[in-house]
C-alpha atoms as an extended CHARMM CRD file, in Angstrom:
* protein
*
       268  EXT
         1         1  UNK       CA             70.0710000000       -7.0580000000      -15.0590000000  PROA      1               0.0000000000
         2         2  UNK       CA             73.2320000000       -6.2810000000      -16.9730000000  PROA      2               0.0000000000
         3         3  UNK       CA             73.6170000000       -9.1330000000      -19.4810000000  PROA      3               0.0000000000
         4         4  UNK       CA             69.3440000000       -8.8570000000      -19.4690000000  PROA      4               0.0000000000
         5         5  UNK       CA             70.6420000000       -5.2800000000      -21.1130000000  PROA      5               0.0000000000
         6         6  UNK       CA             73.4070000000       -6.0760000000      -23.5100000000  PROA      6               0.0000000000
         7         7  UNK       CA             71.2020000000       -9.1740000000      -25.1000000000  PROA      7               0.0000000000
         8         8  UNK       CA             68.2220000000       -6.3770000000      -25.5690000000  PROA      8               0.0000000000
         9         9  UNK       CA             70.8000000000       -4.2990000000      -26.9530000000  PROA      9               0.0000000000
        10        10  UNK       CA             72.3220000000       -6.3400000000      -29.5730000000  PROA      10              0.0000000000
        11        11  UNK       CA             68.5980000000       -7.9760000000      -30.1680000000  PROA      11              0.0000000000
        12        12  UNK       CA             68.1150000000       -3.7240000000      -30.8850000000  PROA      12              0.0000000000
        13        13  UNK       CA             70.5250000000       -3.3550000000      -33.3830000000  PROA      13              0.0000000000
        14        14  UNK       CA             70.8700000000       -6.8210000000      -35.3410000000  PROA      14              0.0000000000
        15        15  UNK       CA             67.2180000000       -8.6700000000      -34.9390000000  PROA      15              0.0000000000
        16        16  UNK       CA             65.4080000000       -6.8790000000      -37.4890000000  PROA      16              0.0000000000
        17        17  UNK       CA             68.4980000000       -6.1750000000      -40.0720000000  PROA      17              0.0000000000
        18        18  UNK       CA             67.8350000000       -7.9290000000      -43.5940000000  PROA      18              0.0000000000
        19        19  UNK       CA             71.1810000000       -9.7490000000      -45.3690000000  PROA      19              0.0000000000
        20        20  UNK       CA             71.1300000000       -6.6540000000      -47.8700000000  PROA      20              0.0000000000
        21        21  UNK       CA             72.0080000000       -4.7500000000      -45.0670000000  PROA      21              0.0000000000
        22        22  UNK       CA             74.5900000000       -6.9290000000      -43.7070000000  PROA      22              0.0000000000
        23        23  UNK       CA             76.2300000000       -6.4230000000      -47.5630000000  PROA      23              0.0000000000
        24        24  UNK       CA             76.9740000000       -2.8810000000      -45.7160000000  PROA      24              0.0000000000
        25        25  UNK       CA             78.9010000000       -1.4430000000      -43.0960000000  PROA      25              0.0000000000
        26        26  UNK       CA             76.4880000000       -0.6950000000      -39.8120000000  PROA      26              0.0000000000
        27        27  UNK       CA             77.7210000000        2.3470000000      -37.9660000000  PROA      27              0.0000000000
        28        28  UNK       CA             76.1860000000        2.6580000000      -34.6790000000  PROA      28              0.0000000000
        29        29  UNK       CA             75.8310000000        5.7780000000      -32.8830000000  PROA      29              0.0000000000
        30        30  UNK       CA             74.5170000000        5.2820000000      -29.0100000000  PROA      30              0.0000000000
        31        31  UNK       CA             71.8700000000        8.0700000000      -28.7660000000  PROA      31              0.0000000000
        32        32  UNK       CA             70.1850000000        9.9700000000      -25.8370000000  PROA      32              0.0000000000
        33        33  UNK       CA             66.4340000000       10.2300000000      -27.0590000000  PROA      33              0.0000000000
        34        34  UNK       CA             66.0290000000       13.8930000000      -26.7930000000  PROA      34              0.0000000000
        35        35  UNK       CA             68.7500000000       14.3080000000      -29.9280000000  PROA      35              0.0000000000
        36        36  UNK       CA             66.7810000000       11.9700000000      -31.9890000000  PROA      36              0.0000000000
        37        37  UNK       CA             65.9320000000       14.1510000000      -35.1750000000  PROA      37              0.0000000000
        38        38  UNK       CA             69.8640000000       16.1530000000      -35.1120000000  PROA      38              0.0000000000
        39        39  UNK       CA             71.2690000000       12.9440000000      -35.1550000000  PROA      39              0.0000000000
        40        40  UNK       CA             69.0190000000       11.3830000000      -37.5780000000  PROA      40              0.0000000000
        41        41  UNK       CA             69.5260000000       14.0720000000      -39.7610000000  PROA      41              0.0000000000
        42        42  UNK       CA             73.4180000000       14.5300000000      -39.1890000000  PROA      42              0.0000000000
        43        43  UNK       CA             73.4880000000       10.5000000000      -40.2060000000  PROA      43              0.0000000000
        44        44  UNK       CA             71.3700000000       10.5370000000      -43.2240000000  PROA      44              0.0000000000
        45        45  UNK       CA             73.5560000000       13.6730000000      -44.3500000000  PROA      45              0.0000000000
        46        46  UNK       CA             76.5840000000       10.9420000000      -44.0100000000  PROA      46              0.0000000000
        47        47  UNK       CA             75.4050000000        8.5120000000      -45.8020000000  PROA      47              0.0000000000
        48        48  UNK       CA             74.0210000000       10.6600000000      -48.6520000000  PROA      48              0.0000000000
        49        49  UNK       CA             78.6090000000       10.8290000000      -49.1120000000  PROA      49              0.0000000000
        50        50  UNK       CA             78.9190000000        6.9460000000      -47.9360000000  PROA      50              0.0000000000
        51        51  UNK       CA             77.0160000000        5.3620000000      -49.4640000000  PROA      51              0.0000000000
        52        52  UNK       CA             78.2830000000        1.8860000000      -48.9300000000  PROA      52              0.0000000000
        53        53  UNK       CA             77.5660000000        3.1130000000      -44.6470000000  PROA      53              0.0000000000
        54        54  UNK       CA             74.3580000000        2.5780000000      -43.0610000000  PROA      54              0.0000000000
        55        55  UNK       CA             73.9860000000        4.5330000000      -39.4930000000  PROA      55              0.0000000000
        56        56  UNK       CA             72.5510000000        2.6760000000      -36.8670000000  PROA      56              0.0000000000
        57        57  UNK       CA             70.9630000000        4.6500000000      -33.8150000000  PROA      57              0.0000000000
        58        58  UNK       CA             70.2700000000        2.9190000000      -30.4030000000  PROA      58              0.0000000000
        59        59  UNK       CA             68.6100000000        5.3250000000      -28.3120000000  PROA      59              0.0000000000
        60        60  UNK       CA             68.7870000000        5.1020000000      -24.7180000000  PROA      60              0.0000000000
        61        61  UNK       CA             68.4180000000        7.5320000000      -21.3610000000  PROA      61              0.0000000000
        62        62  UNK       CA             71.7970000000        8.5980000000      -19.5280000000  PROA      62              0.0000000000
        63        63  UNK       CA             71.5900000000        6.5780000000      -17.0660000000  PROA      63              0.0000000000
        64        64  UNK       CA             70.7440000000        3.6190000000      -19.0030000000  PROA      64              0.0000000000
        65        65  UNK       CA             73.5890000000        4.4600000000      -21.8080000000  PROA      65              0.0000000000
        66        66  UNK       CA             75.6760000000        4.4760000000      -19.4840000000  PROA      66              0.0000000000
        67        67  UNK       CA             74.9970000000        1.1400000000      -17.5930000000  PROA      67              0.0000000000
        68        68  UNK       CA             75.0240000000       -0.4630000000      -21.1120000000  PROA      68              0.0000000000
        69        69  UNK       CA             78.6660000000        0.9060000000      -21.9580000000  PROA      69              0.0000000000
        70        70  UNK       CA             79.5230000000       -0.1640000000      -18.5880000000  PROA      70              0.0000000000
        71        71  UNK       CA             78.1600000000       -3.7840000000      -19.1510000000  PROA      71              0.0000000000
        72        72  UNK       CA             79.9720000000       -3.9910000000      -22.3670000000  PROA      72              0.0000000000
        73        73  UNK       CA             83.3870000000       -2.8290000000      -21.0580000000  PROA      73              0.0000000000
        74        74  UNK       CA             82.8450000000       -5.3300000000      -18.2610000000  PROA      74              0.0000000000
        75        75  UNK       CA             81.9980000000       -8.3020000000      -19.7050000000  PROA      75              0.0000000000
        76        76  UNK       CA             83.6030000000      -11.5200000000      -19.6780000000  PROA      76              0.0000000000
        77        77  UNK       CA             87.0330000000      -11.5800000000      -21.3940000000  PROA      77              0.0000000000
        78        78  UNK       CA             86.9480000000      -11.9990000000      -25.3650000000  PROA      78              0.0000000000
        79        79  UNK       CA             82.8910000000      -10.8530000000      -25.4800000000  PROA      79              0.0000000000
        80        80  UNK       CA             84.5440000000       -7.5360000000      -26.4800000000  PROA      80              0.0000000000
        81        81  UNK       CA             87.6300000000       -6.3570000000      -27.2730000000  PROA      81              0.0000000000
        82        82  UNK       CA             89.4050000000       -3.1040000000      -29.0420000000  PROA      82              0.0000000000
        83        83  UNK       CA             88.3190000000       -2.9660000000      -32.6990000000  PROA      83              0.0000000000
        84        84  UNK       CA             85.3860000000       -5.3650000000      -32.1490000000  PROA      84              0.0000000000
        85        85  UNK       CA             82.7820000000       -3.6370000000      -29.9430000000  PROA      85              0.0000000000
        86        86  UNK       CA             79.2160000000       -3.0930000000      -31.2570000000  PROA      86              0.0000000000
        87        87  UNK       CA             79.0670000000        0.5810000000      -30.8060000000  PROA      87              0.0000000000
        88        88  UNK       CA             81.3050000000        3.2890000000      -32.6680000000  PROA      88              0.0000000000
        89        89  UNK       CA             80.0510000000        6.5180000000      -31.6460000000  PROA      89              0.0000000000
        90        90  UNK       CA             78.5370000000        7.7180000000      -28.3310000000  PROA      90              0.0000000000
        91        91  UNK       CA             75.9160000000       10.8660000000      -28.1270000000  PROA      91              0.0000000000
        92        92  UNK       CA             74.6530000000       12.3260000000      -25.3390000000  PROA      92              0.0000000000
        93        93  UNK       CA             72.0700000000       14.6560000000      -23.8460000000  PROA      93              0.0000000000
        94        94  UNK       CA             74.8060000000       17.0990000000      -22.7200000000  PROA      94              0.0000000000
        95        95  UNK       CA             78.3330000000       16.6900000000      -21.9060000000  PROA      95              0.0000000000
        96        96  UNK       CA             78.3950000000       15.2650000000      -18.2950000000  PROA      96              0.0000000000
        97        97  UNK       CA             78.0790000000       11.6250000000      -19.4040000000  PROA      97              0.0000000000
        98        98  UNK       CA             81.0340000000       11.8190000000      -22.0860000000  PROA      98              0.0000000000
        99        99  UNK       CA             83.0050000000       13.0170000000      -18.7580000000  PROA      99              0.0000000000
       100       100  UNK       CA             82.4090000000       10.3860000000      -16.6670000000  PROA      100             0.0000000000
       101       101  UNK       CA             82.9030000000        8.0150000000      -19.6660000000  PROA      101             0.0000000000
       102       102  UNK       CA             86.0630000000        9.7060000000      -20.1840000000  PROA      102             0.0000000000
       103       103  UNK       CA             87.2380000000        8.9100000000      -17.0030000000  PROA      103             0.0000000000
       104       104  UNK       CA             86.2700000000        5.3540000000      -16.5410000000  PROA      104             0.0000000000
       105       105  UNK       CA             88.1610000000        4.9980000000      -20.2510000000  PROA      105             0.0000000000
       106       106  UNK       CA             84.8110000000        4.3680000000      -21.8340000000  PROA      106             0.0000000000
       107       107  UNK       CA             85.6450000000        6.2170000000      -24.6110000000  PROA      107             0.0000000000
       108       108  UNK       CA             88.6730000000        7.0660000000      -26.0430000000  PROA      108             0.0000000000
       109       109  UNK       CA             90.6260000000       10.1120000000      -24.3270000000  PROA      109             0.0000000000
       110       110  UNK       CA             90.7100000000       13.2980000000      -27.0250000000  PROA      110             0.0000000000
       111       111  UNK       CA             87.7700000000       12.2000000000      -29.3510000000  PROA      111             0.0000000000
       112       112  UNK       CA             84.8540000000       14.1900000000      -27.8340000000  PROA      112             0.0000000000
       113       113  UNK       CA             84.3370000000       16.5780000000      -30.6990000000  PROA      113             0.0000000000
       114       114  UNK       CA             81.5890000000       19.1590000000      -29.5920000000  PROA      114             0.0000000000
       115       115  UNK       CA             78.7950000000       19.8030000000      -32.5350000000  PROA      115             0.0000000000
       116       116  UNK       CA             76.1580000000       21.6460000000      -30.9250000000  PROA      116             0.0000000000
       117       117  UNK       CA             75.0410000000       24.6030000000      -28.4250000000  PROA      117             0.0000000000
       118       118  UNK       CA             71.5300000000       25.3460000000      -27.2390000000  PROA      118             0.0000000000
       119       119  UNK       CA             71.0990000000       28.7700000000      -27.1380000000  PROA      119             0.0000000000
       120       120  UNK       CA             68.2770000000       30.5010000000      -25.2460000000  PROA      120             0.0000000000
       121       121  UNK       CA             65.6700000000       32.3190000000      -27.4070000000  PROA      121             0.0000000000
       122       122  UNK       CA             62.7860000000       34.6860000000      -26.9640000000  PROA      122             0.0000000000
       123       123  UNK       CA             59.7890000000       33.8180000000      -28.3920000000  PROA      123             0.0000000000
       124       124  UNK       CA             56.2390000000       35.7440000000      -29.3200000000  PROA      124             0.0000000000
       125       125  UNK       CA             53.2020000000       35.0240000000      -31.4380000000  PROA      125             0.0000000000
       126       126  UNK       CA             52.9790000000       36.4930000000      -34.6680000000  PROA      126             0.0000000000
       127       127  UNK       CA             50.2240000000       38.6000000000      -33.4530000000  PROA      127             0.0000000000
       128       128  UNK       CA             52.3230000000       40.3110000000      -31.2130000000  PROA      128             0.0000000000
       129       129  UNK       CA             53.9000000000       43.3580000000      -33.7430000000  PROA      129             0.0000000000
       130       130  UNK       CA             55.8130000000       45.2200000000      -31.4800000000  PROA      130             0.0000000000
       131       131  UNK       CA             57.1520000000       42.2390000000      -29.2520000000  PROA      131             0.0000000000
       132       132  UNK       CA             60.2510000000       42.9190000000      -27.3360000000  PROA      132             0.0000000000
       133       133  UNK       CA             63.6420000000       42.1920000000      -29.4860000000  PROA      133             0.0000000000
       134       134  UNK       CA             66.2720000000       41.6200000000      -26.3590000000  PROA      134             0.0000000000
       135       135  UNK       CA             66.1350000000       40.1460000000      -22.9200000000  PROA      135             0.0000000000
       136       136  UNK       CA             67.3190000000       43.8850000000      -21.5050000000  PROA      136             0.0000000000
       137       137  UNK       CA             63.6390000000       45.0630000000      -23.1150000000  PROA      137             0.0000000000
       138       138  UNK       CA             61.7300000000       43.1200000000      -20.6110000000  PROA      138             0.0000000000
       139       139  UNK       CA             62.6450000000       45.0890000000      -17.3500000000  PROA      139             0.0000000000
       140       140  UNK       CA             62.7190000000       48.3750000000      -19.7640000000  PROA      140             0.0000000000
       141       141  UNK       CA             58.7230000000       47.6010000000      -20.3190000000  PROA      141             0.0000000000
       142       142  UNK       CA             56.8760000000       46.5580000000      -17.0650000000  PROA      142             0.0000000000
       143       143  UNK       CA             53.9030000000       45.2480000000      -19.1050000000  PROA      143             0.0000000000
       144       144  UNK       CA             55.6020000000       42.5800000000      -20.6210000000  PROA      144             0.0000000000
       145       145  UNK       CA             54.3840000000       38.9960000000      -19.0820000000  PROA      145             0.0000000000
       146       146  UNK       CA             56.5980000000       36.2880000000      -19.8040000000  PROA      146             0.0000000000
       147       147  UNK       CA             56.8380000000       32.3060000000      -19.7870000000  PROA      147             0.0000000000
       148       148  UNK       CA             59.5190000000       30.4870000000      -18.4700000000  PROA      148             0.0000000000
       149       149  UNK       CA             60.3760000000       27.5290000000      -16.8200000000  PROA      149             0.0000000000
       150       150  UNK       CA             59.9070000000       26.5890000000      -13.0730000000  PROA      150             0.0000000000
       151       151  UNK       CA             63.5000000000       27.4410000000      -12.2250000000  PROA      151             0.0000000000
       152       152  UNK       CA             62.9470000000       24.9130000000       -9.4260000000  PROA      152             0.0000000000
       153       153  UNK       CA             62.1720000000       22.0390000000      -11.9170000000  PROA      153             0.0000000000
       154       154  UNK       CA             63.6440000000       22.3890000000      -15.0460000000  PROA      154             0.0000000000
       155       155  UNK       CA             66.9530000000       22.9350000000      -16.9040000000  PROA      155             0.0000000000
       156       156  UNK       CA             65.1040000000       25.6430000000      -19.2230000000  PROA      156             0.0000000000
       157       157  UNK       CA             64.3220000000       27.5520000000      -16.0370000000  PROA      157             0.0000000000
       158       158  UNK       CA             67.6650000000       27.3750000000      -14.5260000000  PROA      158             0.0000000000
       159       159  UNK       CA             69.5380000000       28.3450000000      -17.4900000000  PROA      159             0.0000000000
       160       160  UNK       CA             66.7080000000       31.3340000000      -17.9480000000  PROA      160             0.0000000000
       161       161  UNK       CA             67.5510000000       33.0860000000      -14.1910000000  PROA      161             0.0000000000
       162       162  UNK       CA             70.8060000000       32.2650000000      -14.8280000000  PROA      162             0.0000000000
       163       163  UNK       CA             70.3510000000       34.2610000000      -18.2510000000  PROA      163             0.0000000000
       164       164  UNK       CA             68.9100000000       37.2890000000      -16.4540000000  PROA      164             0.0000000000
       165       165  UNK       CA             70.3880000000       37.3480000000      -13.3560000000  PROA      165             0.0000000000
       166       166  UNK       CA             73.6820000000       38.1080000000      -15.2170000000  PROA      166             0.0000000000
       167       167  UNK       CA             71.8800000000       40.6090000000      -17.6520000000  PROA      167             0.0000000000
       168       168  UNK       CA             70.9610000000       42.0310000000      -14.1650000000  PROA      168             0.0000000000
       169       169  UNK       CA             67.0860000000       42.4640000000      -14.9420000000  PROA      169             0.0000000000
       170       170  UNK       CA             65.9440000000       39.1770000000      -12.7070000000  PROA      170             0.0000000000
       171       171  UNK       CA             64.7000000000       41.0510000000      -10.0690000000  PROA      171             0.0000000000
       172       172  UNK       CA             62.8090000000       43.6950000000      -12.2780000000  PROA      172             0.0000000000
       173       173  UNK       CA             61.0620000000       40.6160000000      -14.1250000000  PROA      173             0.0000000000
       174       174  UNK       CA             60.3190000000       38.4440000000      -11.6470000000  PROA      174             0.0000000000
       175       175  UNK       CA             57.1390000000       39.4800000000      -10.5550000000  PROA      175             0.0000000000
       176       176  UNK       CA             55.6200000000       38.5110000000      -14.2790000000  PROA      176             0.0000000000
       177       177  UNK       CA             57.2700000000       35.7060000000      -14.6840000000  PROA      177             0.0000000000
       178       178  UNK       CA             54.7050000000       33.0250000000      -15.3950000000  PROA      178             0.0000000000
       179       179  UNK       CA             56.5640000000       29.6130000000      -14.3540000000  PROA      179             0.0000000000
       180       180  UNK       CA             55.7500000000       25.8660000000      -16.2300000000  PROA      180             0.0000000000
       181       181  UNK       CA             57.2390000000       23.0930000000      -15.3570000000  PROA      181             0.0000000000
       182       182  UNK       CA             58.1150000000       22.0750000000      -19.4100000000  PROA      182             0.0000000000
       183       183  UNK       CA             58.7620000000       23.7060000000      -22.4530000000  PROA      183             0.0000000000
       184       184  UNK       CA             55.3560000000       22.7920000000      -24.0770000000  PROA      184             0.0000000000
       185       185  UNK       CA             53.5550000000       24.6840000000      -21.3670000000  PROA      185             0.0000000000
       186       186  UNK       CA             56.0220000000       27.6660000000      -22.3150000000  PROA      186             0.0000000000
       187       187  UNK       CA             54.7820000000       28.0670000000      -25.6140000000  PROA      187             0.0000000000
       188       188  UNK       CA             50.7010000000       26.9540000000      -24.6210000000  PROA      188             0.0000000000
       189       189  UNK       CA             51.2420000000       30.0180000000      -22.6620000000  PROA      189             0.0000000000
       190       190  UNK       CA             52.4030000000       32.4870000000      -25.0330000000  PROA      190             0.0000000000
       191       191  UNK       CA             49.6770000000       31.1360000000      -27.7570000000  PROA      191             0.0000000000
       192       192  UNK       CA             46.8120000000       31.0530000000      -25.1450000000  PROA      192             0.0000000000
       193       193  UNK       CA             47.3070000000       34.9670000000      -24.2750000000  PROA      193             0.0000000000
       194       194  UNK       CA             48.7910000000       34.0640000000      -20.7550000000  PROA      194             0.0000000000
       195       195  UNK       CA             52.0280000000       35.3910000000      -21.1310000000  PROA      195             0.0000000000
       196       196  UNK       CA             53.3670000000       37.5040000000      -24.2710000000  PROA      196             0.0000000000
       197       197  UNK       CA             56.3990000000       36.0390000000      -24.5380000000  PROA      197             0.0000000000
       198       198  UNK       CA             58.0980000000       33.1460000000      -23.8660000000  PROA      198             0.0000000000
       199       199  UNK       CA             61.7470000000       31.9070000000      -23.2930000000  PROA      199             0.0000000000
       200       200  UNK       CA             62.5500000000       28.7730000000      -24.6110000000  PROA      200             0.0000000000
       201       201  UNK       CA             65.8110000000       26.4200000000      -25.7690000000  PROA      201             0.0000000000
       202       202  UNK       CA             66.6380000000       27.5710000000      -29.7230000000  PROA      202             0.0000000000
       203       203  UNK       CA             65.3920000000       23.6170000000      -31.1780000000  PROA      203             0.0000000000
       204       204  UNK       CA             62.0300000000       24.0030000000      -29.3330000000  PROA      204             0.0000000000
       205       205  UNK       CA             61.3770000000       27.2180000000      -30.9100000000  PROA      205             0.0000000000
       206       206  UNK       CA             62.3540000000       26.1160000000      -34.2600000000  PROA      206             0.0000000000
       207       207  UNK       CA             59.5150000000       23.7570000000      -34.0200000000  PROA      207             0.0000000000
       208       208  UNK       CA             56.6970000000       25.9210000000      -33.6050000000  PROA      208             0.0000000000
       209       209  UNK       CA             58.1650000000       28.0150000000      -36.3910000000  PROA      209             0.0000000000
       210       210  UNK       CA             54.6170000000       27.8680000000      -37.6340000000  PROA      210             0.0000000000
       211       211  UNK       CA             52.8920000000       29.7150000000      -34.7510000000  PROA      211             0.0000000000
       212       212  UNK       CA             55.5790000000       31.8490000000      -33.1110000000  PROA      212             0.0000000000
       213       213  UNK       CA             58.7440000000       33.8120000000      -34.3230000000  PROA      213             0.0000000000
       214       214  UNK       CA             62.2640000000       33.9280000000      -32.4990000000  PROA      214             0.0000000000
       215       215  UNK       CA             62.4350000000       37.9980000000      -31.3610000000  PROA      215             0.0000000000
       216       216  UNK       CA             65.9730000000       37.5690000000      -29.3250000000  PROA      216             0.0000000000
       217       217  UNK       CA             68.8530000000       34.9590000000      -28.9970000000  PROA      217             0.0000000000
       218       218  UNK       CA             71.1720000000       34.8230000000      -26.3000000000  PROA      218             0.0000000000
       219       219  UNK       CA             75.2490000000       35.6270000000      -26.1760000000  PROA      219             0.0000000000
       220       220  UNK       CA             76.7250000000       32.6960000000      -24.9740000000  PROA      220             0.0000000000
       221       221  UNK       CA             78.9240000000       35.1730000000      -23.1090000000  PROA      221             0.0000000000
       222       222  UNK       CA             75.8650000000       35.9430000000      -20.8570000000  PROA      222             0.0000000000
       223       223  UNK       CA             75.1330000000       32.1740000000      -19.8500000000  PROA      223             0.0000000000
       224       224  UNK       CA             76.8270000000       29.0140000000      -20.8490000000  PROA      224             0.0000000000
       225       225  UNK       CA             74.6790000000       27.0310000000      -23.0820000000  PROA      225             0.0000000000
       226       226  UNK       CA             73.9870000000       23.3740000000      -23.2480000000  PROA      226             0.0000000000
       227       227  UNK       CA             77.1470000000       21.5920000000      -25.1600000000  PROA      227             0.0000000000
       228       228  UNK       CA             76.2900000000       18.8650000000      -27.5140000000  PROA      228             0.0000000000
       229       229  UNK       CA             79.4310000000       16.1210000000      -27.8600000000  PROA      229             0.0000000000
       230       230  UNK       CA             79.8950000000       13.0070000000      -29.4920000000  PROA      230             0.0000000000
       231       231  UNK       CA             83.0130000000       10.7590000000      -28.4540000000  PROA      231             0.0000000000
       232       232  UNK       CA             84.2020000000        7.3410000000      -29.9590000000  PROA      232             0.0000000000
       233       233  UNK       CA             83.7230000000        4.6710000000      -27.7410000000  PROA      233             0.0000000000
       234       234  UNK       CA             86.8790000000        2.3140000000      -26.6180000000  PROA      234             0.0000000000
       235       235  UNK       CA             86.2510000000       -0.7530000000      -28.5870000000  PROA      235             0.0000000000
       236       236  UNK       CA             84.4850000000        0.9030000000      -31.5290000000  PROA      236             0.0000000000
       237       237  UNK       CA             85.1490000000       -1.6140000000      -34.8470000000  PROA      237             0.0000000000
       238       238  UNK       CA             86.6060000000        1.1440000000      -37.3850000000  PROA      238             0.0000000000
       239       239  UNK       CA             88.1040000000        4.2630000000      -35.8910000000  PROA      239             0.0000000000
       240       240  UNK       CA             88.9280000000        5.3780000000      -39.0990000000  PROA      240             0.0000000000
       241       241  UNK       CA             84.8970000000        5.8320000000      -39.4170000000  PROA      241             0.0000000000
       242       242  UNK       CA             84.3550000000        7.3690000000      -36.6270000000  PROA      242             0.0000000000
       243       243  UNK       CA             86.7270000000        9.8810000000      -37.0790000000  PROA      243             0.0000000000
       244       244  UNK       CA             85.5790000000       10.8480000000      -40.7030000000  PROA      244             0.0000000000
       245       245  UNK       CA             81.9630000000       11.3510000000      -38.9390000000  PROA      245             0.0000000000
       246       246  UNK       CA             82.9760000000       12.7550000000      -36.0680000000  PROA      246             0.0000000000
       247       247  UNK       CA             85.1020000000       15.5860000000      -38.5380000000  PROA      247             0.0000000000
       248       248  UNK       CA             81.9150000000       15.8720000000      -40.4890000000  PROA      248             0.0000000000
       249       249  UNK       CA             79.3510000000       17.1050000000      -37.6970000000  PROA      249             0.0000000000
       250       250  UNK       CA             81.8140000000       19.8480000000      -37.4510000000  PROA      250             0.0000000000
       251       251  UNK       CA             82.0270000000       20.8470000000      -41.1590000000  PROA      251             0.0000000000
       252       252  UNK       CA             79.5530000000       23.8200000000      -42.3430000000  PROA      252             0.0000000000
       253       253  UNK       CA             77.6970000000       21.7440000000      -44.0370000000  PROA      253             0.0000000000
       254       254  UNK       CA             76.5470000000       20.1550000000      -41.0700000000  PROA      254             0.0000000000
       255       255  UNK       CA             76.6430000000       22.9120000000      -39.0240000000  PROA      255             0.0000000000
       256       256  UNK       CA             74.0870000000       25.0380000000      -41.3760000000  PROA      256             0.0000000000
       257       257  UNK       CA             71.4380000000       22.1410000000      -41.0130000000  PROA      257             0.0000000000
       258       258  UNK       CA             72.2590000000       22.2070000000      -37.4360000000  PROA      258             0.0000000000
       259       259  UNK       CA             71.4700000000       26.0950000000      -37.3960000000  PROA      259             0.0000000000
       260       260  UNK       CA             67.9470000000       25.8920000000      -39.0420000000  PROA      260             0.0000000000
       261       261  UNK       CA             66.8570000000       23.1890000000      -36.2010000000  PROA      261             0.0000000000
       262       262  UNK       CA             67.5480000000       26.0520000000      -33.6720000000  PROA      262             0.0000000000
       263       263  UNK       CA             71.0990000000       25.1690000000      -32.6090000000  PROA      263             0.0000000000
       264       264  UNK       CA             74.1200000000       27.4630000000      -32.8300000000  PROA      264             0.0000000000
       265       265  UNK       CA             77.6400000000       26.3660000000      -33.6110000000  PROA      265             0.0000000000
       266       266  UNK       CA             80.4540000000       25.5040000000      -30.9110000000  PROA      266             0.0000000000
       267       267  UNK       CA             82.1410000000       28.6480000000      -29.4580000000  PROA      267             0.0000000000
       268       268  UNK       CA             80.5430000000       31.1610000000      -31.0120000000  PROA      268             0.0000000000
């Protein structure tokens, strides 16, 4: 199953790559699929100030990203080795993995360089004119019905009764609390008159800019959002790359774009 994996991979990032290309340097970034347009716009940003650098993304689940970085750091002697890997940067859904990579020395200790936070966010149609504008306003009003996620099944949920519960209004709400088990039927609710307002993650709101409007945004003092990291990985083939991008997705350049997909900067 492993080497099944790593020929797929390479296959992936080589097979369809014309000899123009090859006349530049390929930067690849391995890529949890839910980050696919941050990253994709964080690596066209680079290249618009390298341009001799094409980014690469290989896009894979946790589980499976980390199997692959496993395969590759335990492969026969000489297939890899520091400096000559096939992957420079790794990227996440979420910090856990980069820990565990950490530890198995998958990526290099002190490179994780956080870029991102996923706040929580209040949404409401733009119908709704006098729409709650905090989270406290929802036990202040009793005839607010809101849309959340199953608690039970989801990270949205979780992170939402965590978000009350400290605000100390989870009891007063939770008796109009309509629960989905995604984020999609969050907002279906909120448009479809079944709830008239929604909670949802800050990049999922930012979507449906067009149909609802952001009315609150969570402290991150008042629940710990979701931390977005990227790390170099062991053998990556130019560290001196990977450390200019890995300065850039921290810049505020960077960090504005970030901001307008719904994402709030690092510690603060």
């Amino acid at each position: 199953m492993m080497p099944c994996r790593l020929a797929s991979f390479v296959l992936i990032l080589f097979g369809t790559v014309s000899p123009a290309t090859f006349a530049m340097e390929q930067f690849v970034i391995a890529v949890s699929p839910s980050l696919r347009q941050p990253i994709e716009m964080l690596s066209r940003q680079f290249e618009a100030t390298h341009p001799n650098v094409r980014v690469k993304l290989y896009f894979d689940s946790g589980l499976d990203l980390r199997r692959t970085i496993a395969g590759m750091e335990n492969s026969p002697r000489g297939q890899y080795f520091i400096s000559k890997g096939p992957i420079h940067l790794v990227a996440p859904g979420g910090d856990e993995l980069i820990t565990r990579l950490e530890q198995k020395y998958y990526v290099l200790p002190g490179t994780r360089r956080p870029y991102a936070e996923v706040p929580l966010v209040m949404i409401a149609p733009e119908s709704l004119v006098d729409a709650p504008t905090s989270f406290d306003a929802l036990a202040e009003d009793r005839k607010w019905r809101i849309a959340v996620g199953d608690p039970q099944l989801t990270m949205l949920g979780q992170k939402t009764k965590e978000l009350l519960t400290t605000l100390g209004v989870w009891k007063e709400v939770e008796g109009r609390l309509d629960k989905s088990a995604d984020p999609r039927a969050v907002l279906d609710h909120v448009l479809n008159g079944q709830a008239d307002v929604g909670i949802l993650f800050g990049p999922d709101a930012v979507q449906e800019s067009h149909r609802v409007r952001i009315v609150a945004l969570s402290d991150r003092r008042m629940v710990q959002p979701v931390v977005h990291s990227m790390a170099m990985e062991r053998y990556c083939p130019n560290r001196e790359l990977c450390s200019e991008f890995l300065n850039f997705i921290q810049t505020p350049e960077a960090q504005a774009a970030l901001k307008r997909m719904g994402f709030t900067s690092p510690g603060q």
